[in-house]
C-alpha positions in Angstrom: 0.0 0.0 0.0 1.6 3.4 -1.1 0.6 6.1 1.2 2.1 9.6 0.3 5.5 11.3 2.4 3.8 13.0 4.8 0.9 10.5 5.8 4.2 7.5 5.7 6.2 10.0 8.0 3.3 10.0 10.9 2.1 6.8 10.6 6.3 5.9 11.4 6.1 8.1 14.1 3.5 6.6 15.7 5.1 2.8 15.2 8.3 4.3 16.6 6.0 5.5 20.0 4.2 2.0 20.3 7.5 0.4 20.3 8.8 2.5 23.1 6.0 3.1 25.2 4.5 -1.1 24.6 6.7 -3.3 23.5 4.0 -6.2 24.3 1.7 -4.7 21.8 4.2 -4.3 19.2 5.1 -7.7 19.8 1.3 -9.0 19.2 1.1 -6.6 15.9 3.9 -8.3 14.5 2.6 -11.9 15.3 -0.7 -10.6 13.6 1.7 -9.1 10.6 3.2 -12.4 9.9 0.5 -14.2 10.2 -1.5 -12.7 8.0 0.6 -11.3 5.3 0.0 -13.7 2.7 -3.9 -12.8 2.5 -5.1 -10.4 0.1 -6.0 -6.9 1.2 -9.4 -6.3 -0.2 -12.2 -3.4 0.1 -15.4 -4.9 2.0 -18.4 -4.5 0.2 -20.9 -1.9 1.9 -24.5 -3.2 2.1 -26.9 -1.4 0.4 -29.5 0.6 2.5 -32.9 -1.6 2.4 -35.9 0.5 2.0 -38.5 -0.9 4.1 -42.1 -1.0 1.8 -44.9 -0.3 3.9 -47.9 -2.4 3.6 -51.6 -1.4 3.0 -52.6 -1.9 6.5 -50.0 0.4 7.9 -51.3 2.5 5.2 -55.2 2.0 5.9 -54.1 2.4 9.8 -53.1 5.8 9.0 -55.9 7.3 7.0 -57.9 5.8 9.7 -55.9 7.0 12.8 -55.9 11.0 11.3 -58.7 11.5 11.4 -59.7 10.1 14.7 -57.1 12.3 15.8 -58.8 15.3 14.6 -61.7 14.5 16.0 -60.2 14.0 19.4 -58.6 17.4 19.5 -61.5 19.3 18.5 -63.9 17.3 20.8 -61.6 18.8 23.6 -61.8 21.9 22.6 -65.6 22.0 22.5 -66.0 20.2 25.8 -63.0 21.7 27.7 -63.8 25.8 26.2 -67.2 25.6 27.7 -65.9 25.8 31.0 -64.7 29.2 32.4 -61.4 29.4 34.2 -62.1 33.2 35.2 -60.6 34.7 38.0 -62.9 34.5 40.5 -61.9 33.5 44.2 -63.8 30.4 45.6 -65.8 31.7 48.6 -66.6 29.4 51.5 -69.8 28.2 53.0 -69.6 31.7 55.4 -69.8 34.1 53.2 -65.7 34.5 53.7 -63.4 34.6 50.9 -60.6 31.8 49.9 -57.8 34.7 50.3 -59.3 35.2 53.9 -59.2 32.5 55.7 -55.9 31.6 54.2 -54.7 34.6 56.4 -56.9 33.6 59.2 -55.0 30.1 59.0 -51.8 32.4 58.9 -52.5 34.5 62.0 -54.0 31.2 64.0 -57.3 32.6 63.8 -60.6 30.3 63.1 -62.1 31.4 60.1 -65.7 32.7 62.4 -63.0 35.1 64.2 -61.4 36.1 60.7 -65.0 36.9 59.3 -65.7 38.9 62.5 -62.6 41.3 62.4 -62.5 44.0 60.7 -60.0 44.1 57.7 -58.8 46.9 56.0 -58.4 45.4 52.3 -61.9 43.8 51.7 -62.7 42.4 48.7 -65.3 43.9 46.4 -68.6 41.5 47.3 -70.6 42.8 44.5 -70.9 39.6 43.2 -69.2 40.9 39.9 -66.2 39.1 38.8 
């Protein structure tokens, strides 16, 4: 095999570096060298790529599963947009907001002695989101 100068040059360098830093491996290299000097040096043969051919139930599944997919997404839609997620807070049972008996928790207050003091930010209770 003729390589050119350069390419010969490092590829001699790096022989001259095994031999010094392994001398086992360069030991085994040649074993393999003579071994197999006498067979012929040839290019393997790359496999061609195999295009995979779909079949016509992979191809029925798909016209199928499309539009069944469609009709999925815009069946959520419908059923999941007729629901509001305004901004509303979620009032309890005593006429006192979610906000304030989070701070009645807070201060260690039940929620009948939060509804009873007075607070200075109220909500508006107009009913009116």
């Amino acid at each position: 095999m003729t390589l050119p100068a350069r390419q010969q040059r490092v590829i001699t360098e790096i022989d001259s570096a095994l031999r010094a830093s392994e001398p086992h491996l360069a030991s085994m290299y040649a074993m393999f060298a003579r071994l197999n000097q006498r067979e012929p040096v040839t290019a393997e043969p790359l496999a061609a790529p195999r295009w995979r051919r779909r079949t016509p139930a992979a191809a029925i599944f798909a016209v199928v599963l499309l539009p069944v997919m469609i009709m999925m997404i815009i069946l959520g839609v419908l059923v999941g947009g007729a629901r509001s997620t305004g901004g509303c807070d979620v009032g309890y049972a005593g006429g006192i907001s979610a906000e304030a008996a989070a701070t009645a928790r807070f201060l260690g207050r039940t929620v009948s002695e939060q509804a009873l003091s007075p607070s200075p930010a109220t909500s508006d209770t107009s009913g009116v989101c």
